[in-house]
C-alpha positions in Angstrom: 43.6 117.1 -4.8 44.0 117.5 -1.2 40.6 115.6 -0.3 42.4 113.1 -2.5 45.5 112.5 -0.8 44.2 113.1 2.3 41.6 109.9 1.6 44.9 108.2 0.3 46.8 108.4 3.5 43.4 107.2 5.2 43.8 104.0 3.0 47.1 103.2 3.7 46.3 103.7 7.3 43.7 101.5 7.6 45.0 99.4 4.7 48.2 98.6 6.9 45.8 97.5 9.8 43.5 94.7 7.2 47.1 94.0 5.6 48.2 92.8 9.4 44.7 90.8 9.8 45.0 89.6 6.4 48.3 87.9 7.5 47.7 86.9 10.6 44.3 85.0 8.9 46.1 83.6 6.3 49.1 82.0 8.9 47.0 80.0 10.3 45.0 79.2 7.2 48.3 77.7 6.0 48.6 76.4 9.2 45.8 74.6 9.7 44.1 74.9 6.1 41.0 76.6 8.4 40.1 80.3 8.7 40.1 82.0 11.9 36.9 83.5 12.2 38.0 84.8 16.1 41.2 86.6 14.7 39.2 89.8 15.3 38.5 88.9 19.0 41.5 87.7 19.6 43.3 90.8 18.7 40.8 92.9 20.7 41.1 90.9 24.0 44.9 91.7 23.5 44.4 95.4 23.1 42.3 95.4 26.2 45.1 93.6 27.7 47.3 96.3 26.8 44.8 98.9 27.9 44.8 97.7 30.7 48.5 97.8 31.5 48.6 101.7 30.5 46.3 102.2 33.2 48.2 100.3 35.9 50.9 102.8 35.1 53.3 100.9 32.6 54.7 103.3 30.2 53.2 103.5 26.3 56.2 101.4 24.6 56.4 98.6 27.3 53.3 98.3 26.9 53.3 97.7 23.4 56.0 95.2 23.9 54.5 93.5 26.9 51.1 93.0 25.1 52.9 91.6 21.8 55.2 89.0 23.8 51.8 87.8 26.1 50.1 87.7 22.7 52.5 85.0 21.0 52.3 83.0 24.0 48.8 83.3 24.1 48.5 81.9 20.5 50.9 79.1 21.1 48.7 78.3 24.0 45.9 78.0 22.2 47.3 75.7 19.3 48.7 73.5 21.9 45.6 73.0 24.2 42.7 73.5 21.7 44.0 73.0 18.1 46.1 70.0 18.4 43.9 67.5 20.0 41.6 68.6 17.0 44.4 68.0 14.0 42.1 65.4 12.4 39.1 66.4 13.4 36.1 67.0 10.7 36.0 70.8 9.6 32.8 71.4 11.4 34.5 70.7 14.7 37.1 73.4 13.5 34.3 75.9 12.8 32.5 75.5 15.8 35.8 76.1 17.7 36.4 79.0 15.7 33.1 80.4 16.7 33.1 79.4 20.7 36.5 81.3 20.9 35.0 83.8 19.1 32.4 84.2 21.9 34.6 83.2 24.7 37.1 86.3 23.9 33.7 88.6 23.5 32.5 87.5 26.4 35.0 87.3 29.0 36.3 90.6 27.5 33.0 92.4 27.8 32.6 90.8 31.9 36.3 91.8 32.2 36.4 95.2 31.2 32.6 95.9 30.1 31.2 97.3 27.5 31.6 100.9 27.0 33.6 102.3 25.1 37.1 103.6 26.4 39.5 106.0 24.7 42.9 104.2 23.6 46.5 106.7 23.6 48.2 107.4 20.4 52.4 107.8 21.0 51.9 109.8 17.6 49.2 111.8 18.8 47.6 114.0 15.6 50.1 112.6 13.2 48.4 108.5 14.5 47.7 107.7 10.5 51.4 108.1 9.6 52.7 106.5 12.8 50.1 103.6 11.9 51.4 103.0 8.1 55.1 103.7 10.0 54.5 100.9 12.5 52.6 98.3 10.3 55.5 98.6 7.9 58.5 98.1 10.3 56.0 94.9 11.0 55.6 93.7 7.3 59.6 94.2 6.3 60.5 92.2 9.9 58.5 89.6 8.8 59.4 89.7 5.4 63.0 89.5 7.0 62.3 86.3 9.4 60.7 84.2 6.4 63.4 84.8 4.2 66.6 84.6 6.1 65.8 83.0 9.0 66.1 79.5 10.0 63.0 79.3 11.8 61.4 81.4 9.4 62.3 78.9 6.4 61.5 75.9 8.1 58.0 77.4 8.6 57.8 78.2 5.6 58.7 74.4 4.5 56.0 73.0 7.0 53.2 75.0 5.7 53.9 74.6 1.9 54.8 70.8 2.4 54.9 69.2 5.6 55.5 65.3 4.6 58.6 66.7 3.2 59.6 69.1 6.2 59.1 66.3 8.4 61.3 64.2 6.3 64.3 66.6 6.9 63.9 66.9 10.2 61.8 70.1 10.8 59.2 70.1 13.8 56.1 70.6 11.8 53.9 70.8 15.0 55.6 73.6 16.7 56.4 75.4 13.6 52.2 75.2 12.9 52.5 76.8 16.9 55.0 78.9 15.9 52.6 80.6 13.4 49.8 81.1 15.4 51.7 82.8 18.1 52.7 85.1 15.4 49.6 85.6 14.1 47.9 86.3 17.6 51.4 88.7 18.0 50.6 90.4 14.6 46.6 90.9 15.3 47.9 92.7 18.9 49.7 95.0 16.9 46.9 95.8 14.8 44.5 96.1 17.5 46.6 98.9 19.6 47.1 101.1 16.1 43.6 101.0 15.2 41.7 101.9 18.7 42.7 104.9 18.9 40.7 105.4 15.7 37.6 103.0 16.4 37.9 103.4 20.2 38.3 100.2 22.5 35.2 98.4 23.1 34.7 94.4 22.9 32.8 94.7 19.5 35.6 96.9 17.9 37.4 94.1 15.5 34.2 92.8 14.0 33.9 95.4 10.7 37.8 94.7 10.5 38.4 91.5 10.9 35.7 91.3 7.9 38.2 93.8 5.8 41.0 91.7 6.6 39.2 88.6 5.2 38.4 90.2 2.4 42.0 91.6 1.9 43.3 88.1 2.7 40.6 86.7 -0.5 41.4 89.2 -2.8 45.1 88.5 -2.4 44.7 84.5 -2.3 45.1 82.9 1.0 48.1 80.5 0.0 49.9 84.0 -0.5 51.4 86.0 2.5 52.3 88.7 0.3 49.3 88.5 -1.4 47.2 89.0 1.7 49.5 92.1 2.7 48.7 93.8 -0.8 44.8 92.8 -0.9 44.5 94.1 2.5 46.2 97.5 1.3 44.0 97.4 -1.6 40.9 97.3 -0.2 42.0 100.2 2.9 42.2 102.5 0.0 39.5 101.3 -2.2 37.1 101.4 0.7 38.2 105.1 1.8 38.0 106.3 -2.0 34.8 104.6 -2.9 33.4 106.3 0.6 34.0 109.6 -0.6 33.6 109.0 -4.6 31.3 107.2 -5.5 27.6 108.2 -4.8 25.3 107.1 -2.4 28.5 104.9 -0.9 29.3 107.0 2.1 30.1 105.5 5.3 27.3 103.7 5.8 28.2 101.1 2.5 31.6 100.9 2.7 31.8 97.4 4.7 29.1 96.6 1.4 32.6 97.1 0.0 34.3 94.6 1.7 31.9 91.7 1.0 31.5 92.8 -2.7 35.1 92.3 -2.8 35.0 89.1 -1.1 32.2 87.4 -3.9 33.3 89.1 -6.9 37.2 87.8 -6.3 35.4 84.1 -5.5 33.4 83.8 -8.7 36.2 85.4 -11.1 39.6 84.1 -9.5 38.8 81.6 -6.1 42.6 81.1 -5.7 42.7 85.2 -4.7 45.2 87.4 -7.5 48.2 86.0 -5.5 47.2 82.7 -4.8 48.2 79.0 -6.3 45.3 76.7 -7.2 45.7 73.3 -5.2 46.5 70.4 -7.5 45.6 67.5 -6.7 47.0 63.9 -8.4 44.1 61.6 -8.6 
């Protein structure tokens, strides 16, 4: 029973870190109706970012804060220079994008900072797992709180659910789409500094996450924010139970997990358990 709960709290660790991932990916799917296959980079490159503050001196939670606030306007930045120009562009041209930024953050991160791998502080030192679900939840119920009773938060809501309409009644639709990738880039920094001290900081370390985070964003449906948040959950404590259940899985297998997930939930339910199924009037 102990090995039990002990694997449990694992899951919800790591489960809170794909849930953050799996929301930051589906943002900008709404967003943009594209996945962001350099989520994962760009959450490492901020992580670095903040590394790099702590060694300059700049105390743990200033940090945190610092890295979070360069983040959002790092994501804006990066709708407004790269994404716009490329609003009715063909999907390839999105794809490719996706994958040059991909190697652009990998890249300049690795030339920055190199490649070895660097040790990253935990403020909750031996008790990080709790301090990660702690953290990651404060995160969930804030934005649970901005979408719902916010202005700003309901009027992004209305441009990524409708944005002839949102338009219609006055709502920005553009910087609202900014909006959400600023968050999302915001969101992925936060996930970034609570896992490294678990995977250690090196420009490869998002890869085998962001991948749990697109499968926690699939299984949950990507039209569904909540969804996405209780896939990514989901598959943090499937992938820690199955690792130390189910034969032959061990650690090796458990990103097999992952991508099992990812097929099975396509063929049986494409729209995710969460998700709507696009209607289209022909």
């Amino acid at each position: 029973m102990e090995l039990f709960l002990n694997q449990l709290l694992a899951g919800l660790a790591t489960g809170g870190i794909y849930a953050a991932i799996a929301l930051a990916i589906v943002m900008i799917y709404q967003a943009i109706d594209h996945l962001n296959f350099a989520q994962g980079e760009m959450a490492m490159f901020s992580t670095f970012i903040a590394w790099q503050l702590l060694q300059w001196g700049v105390p743990y939670w200033a940090t945190f804060f610092l890295t979070i606030a360069v983040s959002f306007v790092g994501g804006i930045a990066i709708e407004r220079i790269v994404f716009k120009p490329l609003k009715n562009a063909p999907v390839l041209s999105h794809i490719v994008v996706f994958i040059a930024l991909f190697s652009v953050f990998n890249s300049l991160a690795g030339f920055i900072w190199d490649y070895s791998i660097k040790s990253f502080p935990s403020p909750f030192g031996g008790l990080h797992q709790v301090g990660m679900i702690a953290v990651t939840l404060l995160l969930l119920v804030g934005l649970y709180v901005f979408f719902q009773y916010t202005r700003i938060g309901l009027a992004m809501r209305a441009a990524a659910a409708n944005p002839e309409s949102a338009r219609l009644v006055g709502v920005r639709v553009g910087w609202m789409v900014a909006l959400g990738w600023g968050m999302a880039a915001a969101i992925g920094a936060v996930a970034g500094m609570m896992i490294a001290p678990v995977v250690f900081l090196e420009p490869n370390m998002m890869l085998s996450i962001l991948l749990y985070g697109f499968a926690g964003a699939v299984v949950g449906g990507l039209t569904s924010p909540g969804g996405a948040v209780v896939g990514g959950f989901s598959v943090g404590i499937l992938e820690n139970l199955a690792g130390t259940y189910v034969p032959y899985v061990g650690s090796e297998l458990k990103l097999t997990i992952a991508l099992v997930l990812i097929v099975a939930v396509l063929v049986v339910k494409p729209s995710g358990l969460f998700g709507r199924r696009a209607v289209v009037r022909v």
